[in-house]
N, CA and C atoms as an extended XYZ file, in Angstrom:
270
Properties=species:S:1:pos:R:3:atomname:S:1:resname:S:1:resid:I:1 pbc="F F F"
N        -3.114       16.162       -3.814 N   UNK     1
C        -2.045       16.852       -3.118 CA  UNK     1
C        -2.533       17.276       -1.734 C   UNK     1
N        -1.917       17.648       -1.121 N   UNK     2
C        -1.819       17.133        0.990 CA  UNK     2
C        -2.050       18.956        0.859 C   UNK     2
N        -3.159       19.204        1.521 N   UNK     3
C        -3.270       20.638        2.240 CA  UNK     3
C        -2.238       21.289        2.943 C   UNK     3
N        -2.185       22.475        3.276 N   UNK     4
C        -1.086       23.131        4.051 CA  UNK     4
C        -1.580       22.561        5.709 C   UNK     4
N        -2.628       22.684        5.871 N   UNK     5
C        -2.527       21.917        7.780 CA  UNK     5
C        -1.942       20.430        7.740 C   UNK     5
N        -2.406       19.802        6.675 N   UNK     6
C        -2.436       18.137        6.121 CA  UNK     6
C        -0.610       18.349        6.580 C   UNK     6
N         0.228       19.006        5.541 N   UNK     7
C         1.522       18.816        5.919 CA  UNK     7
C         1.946       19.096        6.918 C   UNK     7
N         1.583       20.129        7.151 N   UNK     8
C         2.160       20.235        9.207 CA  UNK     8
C         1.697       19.733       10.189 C   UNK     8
N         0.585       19.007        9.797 N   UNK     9
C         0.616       18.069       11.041 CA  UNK     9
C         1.264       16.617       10.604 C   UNK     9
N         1.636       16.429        9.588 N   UNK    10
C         2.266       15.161        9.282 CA  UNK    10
C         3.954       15.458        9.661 C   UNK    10
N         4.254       16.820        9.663 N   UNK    11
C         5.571       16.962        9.917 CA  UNK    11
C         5.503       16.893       11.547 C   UNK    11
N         4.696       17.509       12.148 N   UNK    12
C         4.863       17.505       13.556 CA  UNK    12
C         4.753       16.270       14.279 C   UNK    12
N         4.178       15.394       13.669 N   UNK    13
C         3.971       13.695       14.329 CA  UNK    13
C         4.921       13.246       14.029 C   UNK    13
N         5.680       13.823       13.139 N   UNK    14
C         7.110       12.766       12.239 CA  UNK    14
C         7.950       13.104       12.957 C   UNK    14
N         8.169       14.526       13.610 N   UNK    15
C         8.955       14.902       14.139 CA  UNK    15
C         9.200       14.389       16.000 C   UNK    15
N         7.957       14.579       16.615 N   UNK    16
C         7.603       14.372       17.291 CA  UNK    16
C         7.636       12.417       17.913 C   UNK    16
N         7.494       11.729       16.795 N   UNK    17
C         7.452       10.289       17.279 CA  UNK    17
C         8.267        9.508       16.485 C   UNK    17
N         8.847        9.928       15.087 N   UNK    18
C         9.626        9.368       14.548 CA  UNK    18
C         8.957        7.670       13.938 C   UNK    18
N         7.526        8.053       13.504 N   UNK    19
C         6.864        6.851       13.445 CA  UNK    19
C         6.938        5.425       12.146 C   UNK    19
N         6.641        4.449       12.680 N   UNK    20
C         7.187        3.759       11.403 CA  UNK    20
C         5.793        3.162       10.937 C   UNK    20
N         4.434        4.156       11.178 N   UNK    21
C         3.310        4.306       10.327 CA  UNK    21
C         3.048        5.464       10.653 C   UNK    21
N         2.839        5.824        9.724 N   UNK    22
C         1.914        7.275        9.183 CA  UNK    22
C         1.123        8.280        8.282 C   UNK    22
N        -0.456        7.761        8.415 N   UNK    23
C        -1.125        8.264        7.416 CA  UNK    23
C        -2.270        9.548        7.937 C   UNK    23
N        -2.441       10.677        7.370 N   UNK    24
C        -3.296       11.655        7.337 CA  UNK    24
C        -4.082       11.605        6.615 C   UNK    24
N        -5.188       11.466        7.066 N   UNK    25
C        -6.328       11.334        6.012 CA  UNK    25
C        -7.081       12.821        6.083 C   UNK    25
N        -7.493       13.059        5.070 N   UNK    26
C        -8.472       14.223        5.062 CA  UNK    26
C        -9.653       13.976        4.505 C   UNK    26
N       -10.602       13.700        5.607 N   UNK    27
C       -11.857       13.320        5.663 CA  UNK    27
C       -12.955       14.642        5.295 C   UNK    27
N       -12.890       15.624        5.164 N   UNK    28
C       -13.872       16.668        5.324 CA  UNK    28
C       -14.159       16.706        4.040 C   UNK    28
N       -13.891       16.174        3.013 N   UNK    29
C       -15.396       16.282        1.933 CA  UNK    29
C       -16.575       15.404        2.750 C   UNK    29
N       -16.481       14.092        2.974 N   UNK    30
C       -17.480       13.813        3.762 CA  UNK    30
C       -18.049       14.369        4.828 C   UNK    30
N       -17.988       15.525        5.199 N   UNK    31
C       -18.499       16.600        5.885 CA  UNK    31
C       -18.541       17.663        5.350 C   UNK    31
N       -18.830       17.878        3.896 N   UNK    32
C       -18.984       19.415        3.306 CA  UNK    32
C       -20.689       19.646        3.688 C   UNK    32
N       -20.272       20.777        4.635 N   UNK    33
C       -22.060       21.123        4.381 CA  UNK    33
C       -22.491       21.146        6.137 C   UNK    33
N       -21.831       20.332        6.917 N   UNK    34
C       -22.258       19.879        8.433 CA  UNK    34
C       -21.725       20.651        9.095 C   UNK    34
N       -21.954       20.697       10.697 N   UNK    35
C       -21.272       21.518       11.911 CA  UNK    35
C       -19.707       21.386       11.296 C   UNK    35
N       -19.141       22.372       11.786 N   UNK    36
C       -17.299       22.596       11.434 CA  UNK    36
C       -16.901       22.380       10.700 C   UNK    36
N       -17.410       22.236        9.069 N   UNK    37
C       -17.324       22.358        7.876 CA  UNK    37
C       -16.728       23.919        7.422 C   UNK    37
N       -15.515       24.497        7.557 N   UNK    38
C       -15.339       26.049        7.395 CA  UNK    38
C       -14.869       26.187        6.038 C   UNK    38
N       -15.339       25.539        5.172 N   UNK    39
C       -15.196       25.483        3.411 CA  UNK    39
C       -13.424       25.755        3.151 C   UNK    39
N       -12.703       25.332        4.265 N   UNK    40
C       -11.247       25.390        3.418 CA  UNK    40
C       -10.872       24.285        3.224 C   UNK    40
N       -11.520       22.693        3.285 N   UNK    41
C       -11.543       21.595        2.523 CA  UNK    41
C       -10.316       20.472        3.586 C   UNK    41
N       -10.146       21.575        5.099 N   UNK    42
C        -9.315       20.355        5.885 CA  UNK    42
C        -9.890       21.368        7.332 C   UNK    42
N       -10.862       20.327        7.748 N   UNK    43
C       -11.753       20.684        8.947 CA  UNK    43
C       -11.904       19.092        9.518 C   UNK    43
N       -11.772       17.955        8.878 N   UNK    44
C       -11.665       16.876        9.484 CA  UNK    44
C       -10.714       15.475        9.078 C   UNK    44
N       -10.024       15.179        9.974 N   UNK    45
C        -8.981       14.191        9.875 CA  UNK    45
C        -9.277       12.950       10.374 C   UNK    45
N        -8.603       11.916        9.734 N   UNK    46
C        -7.554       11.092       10.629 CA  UNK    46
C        -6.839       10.865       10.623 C   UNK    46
N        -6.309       10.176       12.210 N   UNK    47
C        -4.339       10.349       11.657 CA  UNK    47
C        -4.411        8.660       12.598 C   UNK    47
N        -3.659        7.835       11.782 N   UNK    48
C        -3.144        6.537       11.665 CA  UNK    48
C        -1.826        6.513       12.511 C   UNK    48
N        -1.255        6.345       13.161 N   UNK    49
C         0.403        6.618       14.003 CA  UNK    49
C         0.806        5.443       14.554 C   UNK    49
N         1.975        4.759       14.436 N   UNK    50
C         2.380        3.860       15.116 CA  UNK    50
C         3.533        4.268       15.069 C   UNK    50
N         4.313        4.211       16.686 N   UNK    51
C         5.374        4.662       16.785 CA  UNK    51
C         6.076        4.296       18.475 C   UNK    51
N         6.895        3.838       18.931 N   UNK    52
C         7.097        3.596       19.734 CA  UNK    52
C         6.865        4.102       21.121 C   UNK    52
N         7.110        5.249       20.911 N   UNK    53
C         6.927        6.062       21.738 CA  UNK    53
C         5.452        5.889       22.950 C   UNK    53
N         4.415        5.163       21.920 N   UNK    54
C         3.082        5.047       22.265 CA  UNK    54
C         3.206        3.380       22.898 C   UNK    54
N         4.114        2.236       23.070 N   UNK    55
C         4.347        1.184       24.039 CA  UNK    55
C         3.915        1.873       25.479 C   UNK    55
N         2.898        0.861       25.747 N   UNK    56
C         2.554        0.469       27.348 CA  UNK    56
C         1.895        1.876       27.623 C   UNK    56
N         1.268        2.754       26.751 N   UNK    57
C         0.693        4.210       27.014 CA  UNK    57
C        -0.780        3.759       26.857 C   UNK    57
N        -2.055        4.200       27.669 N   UNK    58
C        -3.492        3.532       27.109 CA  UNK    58
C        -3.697        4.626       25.652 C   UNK    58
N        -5.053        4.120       25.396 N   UNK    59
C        -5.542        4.758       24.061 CA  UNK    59
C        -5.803        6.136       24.384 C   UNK    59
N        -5.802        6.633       26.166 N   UNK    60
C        -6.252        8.366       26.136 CA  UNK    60
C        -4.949        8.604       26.151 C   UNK    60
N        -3.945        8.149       26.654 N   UNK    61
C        -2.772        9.062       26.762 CA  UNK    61
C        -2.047        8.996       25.739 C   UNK    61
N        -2.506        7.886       24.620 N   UNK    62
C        -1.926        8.004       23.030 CA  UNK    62
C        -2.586        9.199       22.334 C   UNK    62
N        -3.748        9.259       22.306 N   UNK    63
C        -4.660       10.282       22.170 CA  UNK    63
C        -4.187       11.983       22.343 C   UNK    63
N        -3.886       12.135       24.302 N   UNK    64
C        -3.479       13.135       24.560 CA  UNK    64
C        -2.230       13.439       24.016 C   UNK    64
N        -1.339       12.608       23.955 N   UNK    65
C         0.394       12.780       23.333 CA  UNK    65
C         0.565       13.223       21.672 C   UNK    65
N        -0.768       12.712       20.873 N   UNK    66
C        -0.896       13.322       19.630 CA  UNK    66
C        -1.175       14.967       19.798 C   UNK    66
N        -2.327       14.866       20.425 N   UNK    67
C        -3.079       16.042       20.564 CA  UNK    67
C        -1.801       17.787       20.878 C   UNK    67
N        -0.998       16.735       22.226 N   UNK    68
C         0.014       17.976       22.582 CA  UNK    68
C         1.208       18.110       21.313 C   UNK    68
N         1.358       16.895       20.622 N   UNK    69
C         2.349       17.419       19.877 CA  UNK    69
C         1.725       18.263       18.587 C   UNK    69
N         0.135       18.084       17.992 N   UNK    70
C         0.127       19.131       17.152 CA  UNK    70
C        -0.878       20.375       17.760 C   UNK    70
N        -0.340       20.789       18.854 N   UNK    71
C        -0.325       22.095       19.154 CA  UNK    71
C        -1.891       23.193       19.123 C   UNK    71
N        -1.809       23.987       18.111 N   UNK    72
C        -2.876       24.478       18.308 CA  UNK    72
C        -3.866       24.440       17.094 C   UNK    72
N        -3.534       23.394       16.634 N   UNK    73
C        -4.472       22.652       15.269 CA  UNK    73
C        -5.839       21.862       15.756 C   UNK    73
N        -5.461       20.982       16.564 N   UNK    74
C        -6.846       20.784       16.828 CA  UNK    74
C        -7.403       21.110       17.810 C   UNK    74
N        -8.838       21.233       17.401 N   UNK    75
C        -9.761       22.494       17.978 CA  UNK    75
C        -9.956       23.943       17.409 C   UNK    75
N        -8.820       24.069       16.857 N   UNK    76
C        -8.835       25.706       16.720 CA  UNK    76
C        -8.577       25.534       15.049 C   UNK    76
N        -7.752       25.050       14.529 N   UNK    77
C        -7.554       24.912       13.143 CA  UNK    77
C        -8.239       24.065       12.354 C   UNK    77
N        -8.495       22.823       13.282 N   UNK    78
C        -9.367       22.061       12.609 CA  UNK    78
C       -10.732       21.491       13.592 C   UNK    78
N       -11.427       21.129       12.777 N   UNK    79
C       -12.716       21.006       13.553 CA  UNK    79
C       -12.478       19.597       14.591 C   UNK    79
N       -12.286       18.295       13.705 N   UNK    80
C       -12.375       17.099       14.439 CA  UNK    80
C       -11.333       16.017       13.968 C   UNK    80
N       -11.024       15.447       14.841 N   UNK    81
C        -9.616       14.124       14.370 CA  UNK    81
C        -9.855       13.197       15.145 C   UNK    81
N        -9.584       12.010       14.224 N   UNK    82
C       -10.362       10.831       14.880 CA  UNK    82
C        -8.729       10.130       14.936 C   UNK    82
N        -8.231        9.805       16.304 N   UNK    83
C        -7.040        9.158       16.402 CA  UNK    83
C        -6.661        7.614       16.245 C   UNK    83
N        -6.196        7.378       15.684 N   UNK    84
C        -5.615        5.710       16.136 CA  UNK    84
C        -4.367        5.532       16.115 C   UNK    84
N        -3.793        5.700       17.510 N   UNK    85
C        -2.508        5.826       17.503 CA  UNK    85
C        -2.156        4.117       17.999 C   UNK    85
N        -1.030        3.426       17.717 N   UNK    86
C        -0.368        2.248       18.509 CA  UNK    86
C         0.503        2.020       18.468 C   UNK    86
N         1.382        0.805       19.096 N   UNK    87
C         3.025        1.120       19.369 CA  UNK    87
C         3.322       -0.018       18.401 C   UNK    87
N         4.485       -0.094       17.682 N   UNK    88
C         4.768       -1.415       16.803 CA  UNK    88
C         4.740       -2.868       17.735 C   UNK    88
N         4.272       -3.722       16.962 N   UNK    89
C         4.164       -5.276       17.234 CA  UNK    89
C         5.292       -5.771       17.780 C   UNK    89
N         5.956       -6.389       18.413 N   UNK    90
C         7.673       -7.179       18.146 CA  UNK    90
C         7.045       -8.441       17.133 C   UNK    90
């Protein structure tokens, strides 16, 4: 079952890009124990996104456009998120 940050940041990308991929991974057991490990079991992500919105944008400004839409989660809520955002194929 999906953590309480796990769901709000899956709602805020959904909301935000309306994507037709989207997976949250919660990576931080493989970091129990290391730097930014804060034992509440969602300190590190990734988030998978494909969504239009991200056409003809490079990989930092896909990057930055995640980053602004979930707000004040990363960095402050969570330790680290590894992005791969891209725009659908035609």
């Amino acid at each position: 079952m999906a953590g309480q940050v796990q769901q709000e940041m899956e709602a805020l990308l959904t909301e935000a890009f309306e994507p037709t991929r989207l997976e949250v991974i919660n990576d931080s057991a493989k970091h129990h124990g290391h730097a930014g490990d804060d034992g509440s079991g969602e300190s590190h992500f990734t988030i998978v996104i494909e969504a239009a919105a991200f056409a003809e944008k490079s990989r930092l400004e896909r990057q930055r456009m995640v980053n602004k839409a979930l707000g004040d989660i990363p960095g402050k809520r969570v330790h680290a998120l590894a992005i791969q955002a891209s725009a659908p194929t035609p």
